[in-house]
C-alpha positions in Angstrom: 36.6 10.9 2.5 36.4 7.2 2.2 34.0 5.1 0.4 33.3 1.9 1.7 31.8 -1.2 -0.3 31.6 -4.4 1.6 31.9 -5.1 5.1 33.8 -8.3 4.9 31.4 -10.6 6.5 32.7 -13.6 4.8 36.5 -12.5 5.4 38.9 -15.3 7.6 40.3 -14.0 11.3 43.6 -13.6 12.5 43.7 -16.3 15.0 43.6 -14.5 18.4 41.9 -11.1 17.2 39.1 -11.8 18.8 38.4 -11.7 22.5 37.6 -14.8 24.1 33.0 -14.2 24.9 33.1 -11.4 21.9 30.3 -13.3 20.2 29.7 -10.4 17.4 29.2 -10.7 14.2 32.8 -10.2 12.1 30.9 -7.8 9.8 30.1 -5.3 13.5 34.1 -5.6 14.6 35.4 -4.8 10.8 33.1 -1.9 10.8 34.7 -1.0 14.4 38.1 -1.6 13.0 37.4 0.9 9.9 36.0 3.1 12.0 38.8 3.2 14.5 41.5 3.3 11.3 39.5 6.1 9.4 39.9 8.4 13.1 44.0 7.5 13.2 44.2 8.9 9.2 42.3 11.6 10.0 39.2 10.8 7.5 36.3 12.8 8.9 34.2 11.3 6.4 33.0 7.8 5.4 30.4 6.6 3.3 28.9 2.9 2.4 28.8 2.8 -1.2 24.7 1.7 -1.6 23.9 4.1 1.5 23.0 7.7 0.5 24.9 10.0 -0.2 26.8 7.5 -2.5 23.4 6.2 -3.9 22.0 6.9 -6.6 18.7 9.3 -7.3 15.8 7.2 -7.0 17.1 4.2 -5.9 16.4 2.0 -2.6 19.2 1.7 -0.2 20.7 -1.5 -1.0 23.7 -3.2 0.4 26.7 -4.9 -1.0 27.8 -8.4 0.3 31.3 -9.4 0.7 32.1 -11.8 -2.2 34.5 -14.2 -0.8 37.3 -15.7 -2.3 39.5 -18.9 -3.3 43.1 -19.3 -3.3 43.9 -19.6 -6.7 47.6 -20.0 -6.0 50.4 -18.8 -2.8 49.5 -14.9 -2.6 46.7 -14.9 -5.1 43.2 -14.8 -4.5 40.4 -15.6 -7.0 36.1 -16.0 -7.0 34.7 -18.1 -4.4 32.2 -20.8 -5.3 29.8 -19.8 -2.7 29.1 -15.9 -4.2 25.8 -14.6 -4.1 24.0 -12.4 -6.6 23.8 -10.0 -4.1 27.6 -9.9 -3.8 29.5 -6.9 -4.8 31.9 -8.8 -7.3 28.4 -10.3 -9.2 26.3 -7.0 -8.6 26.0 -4.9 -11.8 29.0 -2.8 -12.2 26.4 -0.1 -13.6 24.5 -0.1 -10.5 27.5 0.2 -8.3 29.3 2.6 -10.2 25.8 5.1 -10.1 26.4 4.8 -6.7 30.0 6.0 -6.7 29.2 8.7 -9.4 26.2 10.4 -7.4 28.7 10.9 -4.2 31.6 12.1 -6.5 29.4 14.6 -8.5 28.1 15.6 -4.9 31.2 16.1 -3.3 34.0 16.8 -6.1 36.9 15.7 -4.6 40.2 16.5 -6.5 41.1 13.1 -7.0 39.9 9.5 -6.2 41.9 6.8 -5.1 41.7 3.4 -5.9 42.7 -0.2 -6.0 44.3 -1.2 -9.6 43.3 -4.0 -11.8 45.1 -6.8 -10.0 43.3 -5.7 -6.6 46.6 -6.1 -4.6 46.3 -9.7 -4.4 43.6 -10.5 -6.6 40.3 -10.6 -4.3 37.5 -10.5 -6.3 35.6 -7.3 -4.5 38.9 -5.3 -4.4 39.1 -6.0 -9.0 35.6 -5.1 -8.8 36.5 -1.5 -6.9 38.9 -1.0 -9.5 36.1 -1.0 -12.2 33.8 0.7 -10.4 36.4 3.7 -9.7 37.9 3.6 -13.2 34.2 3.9 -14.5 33.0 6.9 -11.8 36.3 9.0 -12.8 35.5 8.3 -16.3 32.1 9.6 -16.1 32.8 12.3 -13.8 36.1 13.3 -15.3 37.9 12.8 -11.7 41.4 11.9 -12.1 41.8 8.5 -10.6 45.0 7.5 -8.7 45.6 3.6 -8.7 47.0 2.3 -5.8 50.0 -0.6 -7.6 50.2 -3.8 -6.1 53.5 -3.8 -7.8 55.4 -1.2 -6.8 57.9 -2.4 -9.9 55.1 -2.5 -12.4 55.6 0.0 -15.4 54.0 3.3 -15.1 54.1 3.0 -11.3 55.1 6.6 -9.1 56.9 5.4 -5.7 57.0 8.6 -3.3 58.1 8.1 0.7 56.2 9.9 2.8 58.0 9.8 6.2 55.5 12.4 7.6 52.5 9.9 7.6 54.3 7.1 9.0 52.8 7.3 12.3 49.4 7.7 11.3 49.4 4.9 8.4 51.2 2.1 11.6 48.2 3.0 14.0 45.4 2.6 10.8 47.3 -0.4 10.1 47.0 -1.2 13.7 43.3 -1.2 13.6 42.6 -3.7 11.6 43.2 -7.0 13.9 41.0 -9.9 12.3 43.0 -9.1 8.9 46.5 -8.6 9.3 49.2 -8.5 11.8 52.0 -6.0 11.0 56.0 -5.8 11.2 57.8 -2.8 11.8 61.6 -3.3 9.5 62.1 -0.3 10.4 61.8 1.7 7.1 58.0 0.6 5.7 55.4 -1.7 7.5 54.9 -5.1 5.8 51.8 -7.2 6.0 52.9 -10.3 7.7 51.2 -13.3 6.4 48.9 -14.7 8.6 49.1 -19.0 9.4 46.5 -21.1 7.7 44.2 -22.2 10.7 40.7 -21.8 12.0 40.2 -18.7 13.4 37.2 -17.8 16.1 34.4 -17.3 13.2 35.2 -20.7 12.4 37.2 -19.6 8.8 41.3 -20.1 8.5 43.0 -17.1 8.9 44.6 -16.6 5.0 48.0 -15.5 4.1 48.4 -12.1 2.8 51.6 -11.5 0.7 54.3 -9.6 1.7 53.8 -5.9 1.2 55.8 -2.8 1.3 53.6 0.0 3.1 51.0 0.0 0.2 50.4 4.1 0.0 54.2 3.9 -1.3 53.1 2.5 -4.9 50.7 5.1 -6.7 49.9 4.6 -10.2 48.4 7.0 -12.2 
């Protein structure tokens, strides 16, 4: 099962992810691109954290807004200016972690896995999913699995696991406007993506160099 909580409306394109006359809005194609990555891993379940089931009792649907973000420095991201209230990194962590805690309690999965404090490369909504998680296995007594964004960082697990290989490229593969990927034969590696307007009008960002990033769990 995954849980979902932005749609990354205010995210940057790969230059040339997006056909030529495909005048949708990038919020409808990431939502096609999770989609089409959830089917290649298998996930027959996915959830929009706000959305019931992973709302919580009594509340009104409500909906999380991608928060943006600023380039604080070469492969680290920080808050962007132009955040909203209603974006998930300013939303109340309370509110969005009784979302995440009425879908675990309903479901009661094994484990939950999550970003970890740094957020891979420090984008503001992927810190805040760290909290939230950390505070839904803390109140549901779920173990929580961080996913490291340094593989070297103390504490950190590193297992291969050859047999998903295939199934974590074509996921990878999925996700067009975000990343493009290079195969080095071993792990894939986010290749960093060149500074320049992309078709939603936004410069495609760099994303650091990373080993495939299921290989770092931290517990």
């Amino acid at each position: 099962m995954l849980v979902t909580a932005t749609r990354g409306e205010e995210g940057e394109s790969v230059p040339g992810a997006v056909a030529d006359g495909d005048e949708r809005p990038l919020e409808e194609i990431r939502e096609q691109e999770i989609d089409a990555a959830t089917a290649a891993l298998g996930i027959a379940e996915r959830h929009w954290l706000g959305t019931a089931p992973a709302l919580a009792a009594g509340a009104a649907p409500r909906r999380y807004r991608d928060s943006g973000m600023a380039w604080v420095r070469e492969g680290l991201a920080g808050p962007s200016p132009d955040a909203g209230p209603d974006s998930f990194s300013l939303a109340p962590l309370e509110q969005a972690a009784d979302d995440l805690v009425a879908l675990v309690e309903q479901c009661r999965p094994d484990v939950l896995i999550g970003y970890d404090d740094e957020g891979t490369y420090g984008h503001p909504d992927h810190v805040r999913a760290h909290h939230v998680a950390v505070a839904a296995a803390e109140r549901t007594g779920v173990p929580l699995v961080q996913i490291a964004s340094d593989a070297a960082a103390p504490g950190t697990v590193v297992r291969d696991l050859p047999q998903t290989a295939d199934a974590v490229e074509r996921a990878v593969d999925s996700y067009r406007t975000q990343l493009t990927a290079a195969r080095t034969g071993r792990v894939r590696v986010r290749d960093p993506a060149r500074r320049r307007a992309g078709r939603h009008g936004r410069p495609a960002h760099r994303t650091p160099g990373l080993s495939d990033p299921l290989r770092g769990l931290r517990r």
